[in-house]
C-alpha positions as CSV (number, residue, x, y, z in Angstrom):
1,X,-22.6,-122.8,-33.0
2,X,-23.7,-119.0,-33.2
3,X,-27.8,-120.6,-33.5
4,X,-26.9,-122.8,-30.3
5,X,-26.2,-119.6,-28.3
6,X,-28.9,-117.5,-29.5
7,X,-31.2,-120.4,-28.0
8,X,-29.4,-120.7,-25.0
9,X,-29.9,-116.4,-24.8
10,X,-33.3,-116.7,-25.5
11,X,-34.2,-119.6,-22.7
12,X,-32.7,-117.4,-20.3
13,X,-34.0,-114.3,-21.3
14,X,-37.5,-115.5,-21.0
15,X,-37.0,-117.5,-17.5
16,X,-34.9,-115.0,-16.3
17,X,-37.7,-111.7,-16.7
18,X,-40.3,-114.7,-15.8
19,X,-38.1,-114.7,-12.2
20,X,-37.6,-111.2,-11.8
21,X,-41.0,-110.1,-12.9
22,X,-43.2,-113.4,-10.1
23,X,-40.6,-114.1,-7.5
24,X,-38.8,-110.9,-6.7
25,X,-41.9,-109.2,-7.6
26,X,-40.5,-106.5,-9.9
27,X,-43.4,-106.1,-12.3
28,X,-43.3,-107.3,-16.1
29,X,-42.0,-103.9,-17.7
30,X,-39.4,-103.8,-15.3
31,X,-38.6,-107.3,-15.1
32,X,-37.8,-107.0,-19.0
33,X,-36.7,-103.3,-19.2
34,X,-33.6,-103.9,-16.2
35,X,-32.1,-106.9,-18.0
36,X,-32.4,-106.0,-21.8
37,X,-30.9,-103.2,-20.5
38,X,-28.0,-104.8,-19.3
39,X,-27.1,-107.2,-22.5
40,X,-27.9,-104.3,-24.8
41,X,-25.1,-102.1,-22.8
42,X,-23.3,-105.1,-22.8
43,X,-22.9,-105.0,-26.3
44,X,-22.8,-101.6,-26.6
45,X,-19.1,-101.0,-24.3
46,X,-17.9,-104.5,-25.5
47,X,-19.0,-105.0,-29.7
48,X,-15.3,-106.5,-30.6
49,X,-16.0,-109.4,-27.4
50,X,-17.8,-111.5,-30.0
51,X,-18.5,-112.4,-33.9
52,X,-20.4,-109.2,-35.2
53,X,-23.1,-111.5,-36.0
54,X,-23.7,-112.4,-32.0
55,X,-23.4,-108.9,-31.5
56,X,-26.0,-107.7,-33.4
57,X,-28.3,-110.7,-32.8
58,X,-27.7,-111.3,-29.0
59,X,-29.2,-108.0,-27.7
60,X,-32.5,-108.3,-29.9
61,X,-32.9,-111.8,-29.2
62,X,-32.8,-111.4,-25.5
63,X,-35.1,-108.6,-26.0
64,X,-38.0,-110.4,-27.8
65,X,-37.6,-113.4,-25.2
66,X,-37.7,-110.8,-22.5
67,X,-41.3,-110.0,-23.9
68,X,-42.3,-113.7,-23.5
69,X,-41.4,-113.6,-19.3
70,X,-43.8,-111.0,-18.8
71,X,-46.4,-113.1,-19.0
72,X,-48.6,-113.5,-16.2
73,X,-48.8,-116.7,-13.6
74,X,-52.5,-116.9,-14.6
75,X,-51.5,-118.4,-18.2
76,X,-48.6,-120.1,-17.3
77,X,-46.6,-120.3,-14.2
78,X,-44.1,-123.0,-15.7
79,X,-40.1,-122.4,-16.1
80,X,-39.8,-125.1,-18.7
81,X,-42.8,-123.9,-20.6
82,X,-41.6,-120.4,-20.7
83,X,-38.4,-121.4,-21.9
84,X,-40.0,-123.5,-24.7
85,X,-41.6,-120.5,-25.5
86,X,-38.1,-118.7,-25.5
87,X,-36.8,-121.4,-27.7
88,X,-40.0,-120.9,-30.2
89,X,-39.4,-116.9,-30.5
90,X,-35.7,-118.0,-31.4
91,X,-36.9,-120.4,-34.4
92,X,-39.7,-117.6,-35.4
93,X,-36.6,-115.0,-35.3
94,X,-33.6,-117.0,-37.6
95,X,-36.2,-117.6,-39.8
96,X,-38.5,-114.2,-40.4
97,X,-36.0,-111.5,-39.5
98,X,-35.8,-110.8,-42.5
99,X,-39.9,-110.7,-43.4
100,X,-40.2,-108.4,-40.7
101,X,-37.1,-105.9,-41.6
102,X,-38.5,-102.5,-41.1
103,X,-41.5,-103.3,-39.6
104,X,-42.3,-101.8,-35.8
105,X,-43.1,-104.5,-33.5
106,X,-41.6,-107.5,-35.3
107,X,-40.4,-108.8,-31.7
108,X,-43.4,-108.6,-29.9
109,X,-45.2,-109.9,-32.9
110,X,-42.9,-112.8,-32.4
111,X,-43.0,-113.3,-28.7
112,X,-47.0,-113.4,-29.0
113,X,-46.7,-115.9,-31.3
114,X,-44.5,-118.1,-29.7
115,X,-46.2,-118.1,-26.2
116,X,-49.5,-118.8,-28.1
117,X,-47.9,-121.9,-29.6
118,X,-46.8,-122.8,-26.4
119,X,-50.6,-121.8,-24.4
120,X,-51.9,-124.2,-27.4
121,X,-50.2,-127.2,-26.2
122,X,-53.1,-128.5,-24.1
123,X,-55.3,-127.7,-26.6
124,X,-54.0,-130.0,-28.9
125,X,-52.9,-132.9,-26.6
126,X,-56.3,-134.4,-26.3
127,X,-57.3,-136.1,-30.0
128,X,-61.1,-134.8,-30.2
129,X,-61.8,-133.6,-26.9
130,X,-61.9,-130.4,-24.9
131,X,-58.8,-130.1,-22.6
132,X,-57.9,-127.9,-19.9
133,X,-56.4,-125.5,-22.5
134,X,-59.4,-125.3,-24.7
135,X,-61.3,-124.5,-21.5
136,X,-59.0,-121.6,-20.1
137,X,-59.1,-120.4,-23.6
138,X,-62.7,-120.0,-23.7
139,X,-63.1,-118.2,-20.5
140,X,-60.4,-115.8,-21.3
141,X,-62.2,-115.1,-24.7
142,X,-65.8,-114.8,-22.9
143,X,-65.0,-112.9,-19.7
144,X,-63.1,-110.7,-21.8
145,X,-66.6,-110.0,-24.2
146,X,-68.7,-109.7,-20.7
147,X,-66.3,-107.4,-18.8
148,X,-66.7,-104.4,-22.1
């Protein structure tokens, strides 16, 4: 039950900073910043609400998915992608959380990786040929070597 919530937190936190940060136009830091700022005081005033385990969990999962909605429409401009990636960061969390104990960055780290999973997908749809994804990949690569 408590891993079923932490996905349904992290799905939301990524489409819901994806929302704030395109459509009301509110910038990625902000997008993120304004609504892990509400879960984490949240938690803060209101620990004894739920299970200590959601309580300590909740906040930092929203947080790392938050980090996945700041992505910009250029790469992907899909709610149900974005939330896959959400879901992804969730997996990557339960199961390295405690790899990464200690370590600075261990969200973001996590949210990179799960929206490069997702950014992938095109890639390896097509058995053997170059897709769509292989192709945006290759420009961002390229135009990223010409522009330095």
């Amino acid at each position: 039950m408590y891993i079923l919530i932490l996905f349904i937190v992290s799905f939301i936190a990524a489409t819901g900073t994806f929302y704030l940060n395109e459509h009301l136009k509110q910038g990625p830091i902000r997008s993120s910043a304004v609504l892990s700022l509400i879960v984490a005081t949240f938690f803060f005033l209101f620990p004894q609400l739920l299970s200590p385990y959601l309580t300590t969990n909740i906040p930092l999962v929203f947080i790392g998915s938050s980090f996945i909605g700041m992505v910009s429409t250029r790469l992907i401009s899909n709610y149900f992608l974005i939330g896959a990636a959400g879901l992804i960061f969730c997996i990557v969390y339960l199961n390295t959380s405690s790899f990464f104990h200690g370590y600075g960055g261990a969200l973001g780290t996590s949210a990179a990786i799960s929206l490069l999973a997702v950014l992938s997908l095109p890639i390896l749809k097509a058995s053997g040929k170059f897709t769509n994804g292989f192709h945006l990949l290759r420009k961002m690569v390229f135009n990223r070597k010409l522009r330095k």
